[in-house]
Structures are given as structure tokens and as C-alpha cells.
N, C-alpha and C positions, 0 to 999 in steps of 0.2 A: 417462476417458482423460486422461492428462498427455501435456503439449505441452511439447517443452525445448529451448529454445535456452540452447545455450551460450557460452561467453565473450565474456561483456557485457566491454565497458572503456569506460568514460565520465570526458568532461575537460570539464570545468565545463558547457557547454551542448551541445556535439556528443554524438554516441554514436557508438561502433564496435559492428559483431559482428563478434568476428573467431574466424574457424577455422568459419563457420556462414554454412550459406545461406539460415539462414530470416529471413527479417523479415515480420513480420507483425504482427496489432493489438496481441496481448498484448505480445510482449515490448516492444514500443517504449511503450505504455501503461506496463509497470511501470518502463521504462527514465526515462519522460517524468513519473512520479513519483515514483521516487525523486530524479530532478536538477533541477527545479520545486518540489518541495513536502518532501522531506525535507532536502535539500543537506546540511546537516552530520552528522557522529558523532553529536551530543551530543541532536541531534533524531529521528534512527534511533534511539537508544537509549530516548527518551521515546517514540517508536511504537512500539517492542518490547516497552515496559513496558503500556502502553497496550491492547494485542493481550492480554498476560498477563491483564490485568485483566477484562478483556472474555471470555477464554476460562471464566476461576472463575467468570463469572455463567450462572447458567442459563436463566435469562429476561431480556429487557429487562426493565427503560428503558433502561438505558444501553448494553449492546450491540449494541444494534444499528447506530446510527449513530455513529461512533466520532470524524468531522469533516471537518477539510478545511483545506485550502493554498491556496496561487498559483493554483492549475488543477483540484487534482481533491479529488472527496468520496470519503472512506471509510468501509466497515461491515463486521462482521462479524457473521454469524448462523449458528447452527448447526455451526459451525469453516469454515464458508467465505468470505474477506474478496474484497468486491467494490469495486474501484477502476472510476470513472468521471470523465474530461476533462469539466469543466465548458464548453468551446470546441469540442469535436468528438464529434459525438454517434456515431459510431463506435468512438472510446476508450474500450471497456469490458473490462474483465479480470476472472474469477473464477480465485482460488487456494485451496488451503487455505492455514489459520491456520499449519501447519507451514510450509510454501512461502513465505508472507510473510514470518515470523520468519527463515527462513534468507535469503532475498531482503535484508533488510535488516541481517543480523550481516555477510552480506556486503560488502555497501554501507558498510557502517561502517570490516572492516576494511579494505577500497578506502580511502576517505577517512584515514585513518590511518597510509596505506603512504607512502612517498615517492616521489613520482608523476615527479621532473622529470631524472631522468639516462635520457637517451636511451640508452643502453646494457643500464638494465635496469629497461623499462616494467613497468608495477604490472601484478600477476597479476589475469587475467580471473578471471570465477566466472558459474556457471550460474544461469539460472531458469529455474524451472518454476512448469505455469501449470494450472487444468483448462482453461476457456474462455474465449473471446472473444468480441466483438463483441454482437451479440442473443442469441447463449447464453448467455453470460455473465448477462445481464439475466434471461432468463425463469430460469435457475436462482436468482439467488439472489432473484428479488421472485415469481414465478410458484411455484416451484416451492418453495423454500425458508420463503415467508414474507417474507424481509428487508425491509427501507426505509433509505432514508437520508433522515435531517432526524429530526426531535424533534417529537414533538408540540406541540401547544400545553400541555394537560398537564403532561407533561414540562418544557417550559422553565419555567412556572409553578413544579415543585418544586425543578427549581436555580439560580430567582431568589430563593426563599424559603433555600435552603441557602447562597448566595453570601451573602444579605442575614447572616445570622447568622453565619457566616464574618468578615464585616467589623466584626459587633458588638465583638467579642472582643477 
């Protein structure tokens, strides 16, 4: 099931929906991270790259938990990225990998546009979403597999890759 609300328009910390009566967890979750935790072009374009990179792996380590911002952790497993508010345990959104990529080339080109003549406000753009809320969760940790966070593990071999990194 896709869930779409349309014409997101967001000014630094508000949100609008405009032309839509839905508000609900997802869109305001993705609305609440892409204005929290991506806020500029140049950092939507390093989560976009980031999603890419994640999508060519077939298996973790590394894709599965992909990070985190101001407010929310992100993962993608399976081609499904789950966004979760570190502050409100309701704020959970599952999308696909396609969904987020467009969710965030959009947001960029938002950010890009020329937001300030009141005569001709920056064009909305839509998202879509599969689930929210504890759907969201049991699909992608119940039902998918996923996690978010790093093993120990894990952090052991990109403290060991960081260290030789800085050898150099």
C-alpha cells in the first residue's frame, strides 16, 4: 500500500500541506527529517549518495544502519529505508529506497529554488510513503530483518578502517 500526501512546502522550521488534507505520522516524519536532519542541498545530495551506496550492497554491515541527525536515525534494508524521531516514539516512516531518493532530489530541488517573492512561492512536491507508525517498525525490524545502530563488531572494523585512513 502507498500512502501520498501531496504538496509538501516547508520554510525553515514550519511545514505546510497544501492542496491536502492528510497529515498524518508519515508525512510529517519525513517532513520533520528532511527540515531537522537534512536542511541543506549539499547534505540531501550526500543522503542520496549514501541510499546509492547502500542500495549496490547486498548484505550488511553497512547497510543497514545508514545514521542519524538532530532528531532521527536512518536504515535501509532490503530497498526499504526506515526513518525513526529519536524524541517521539510514534515518528516512524517506512518508504522505499525509490521514495526516499525522490523525497530528497526533491527537497533539494526546494532548497535550490528561490523561496522569497511572495508572488511566486516555491513549487510543492509530493511524498510517498509505504507505512507508519508500528507498521512501519514491524516491517522493517519484524518482518524485513533491519536494525538501526552498528554492532559492536561493526564499529570495531571502521575504527580499524578509520585508524588506517588517518595513517596515510
Amino acid at each position: 500500500m502507498i500512502f501520498r500526501t501531496s504538496n509538501i512546502w516547508m520554510d525553515n522550521t514550519k511545514e505546510y500541506l497544501l492542496g491536502s488534507s492528510i497529515r498524518n505520522i508519515g508525512s510529517h516524519e519525513i517532513v520533520t527529517w528532511l527540515g531537522t536532519d537534512i536542511q541543506g542541498a549539499d547534505s540531501a545530495e550526500r543522503v542520496i549518495k549514501q541510499f546509492h551506496e547502500a542500495a549496490k550492497l547486498e548484505n550488511p554491515p553497512y547497510g543497514g544502519y545508514l545514521g542519524s541527525g538532530n532528531a532521527h536515525h536512518w536504515g535501509m534494508f532490503k530497498g526499504v529505508v526506515y526513518i525513526h524521531c529519536e524524541y517521539d516514539e510514534e515518528m516512524k516512516v517506512a518508504m522505499t529506497y525509490e521514495q526516499a531518493v525522490g523525497a530528497l532530489e526533491n527537497y533539494k530541488q526546494f532548497l535550490l529554488s528561490t523561496r522569497t517573492d511572495p508572488a511566486n512561492p516555491p513549487a510543492t512536491f509530493d511524498i510517498e510513503y509505504l507505512l507508519d507508525g508500528e507498521a512501519a517498525a514491524d516491517l522493517y525490524f519484524n518482518k524485513l530483518g533491519g536494525r538501526i545502530g552498528f554492532t559492536l563488531d561493526e564499529r570495531k572494523v571502521m575504527a580499524k578502517e578509520q585508524k588506517k585512513r588517518g595513517k596515510k
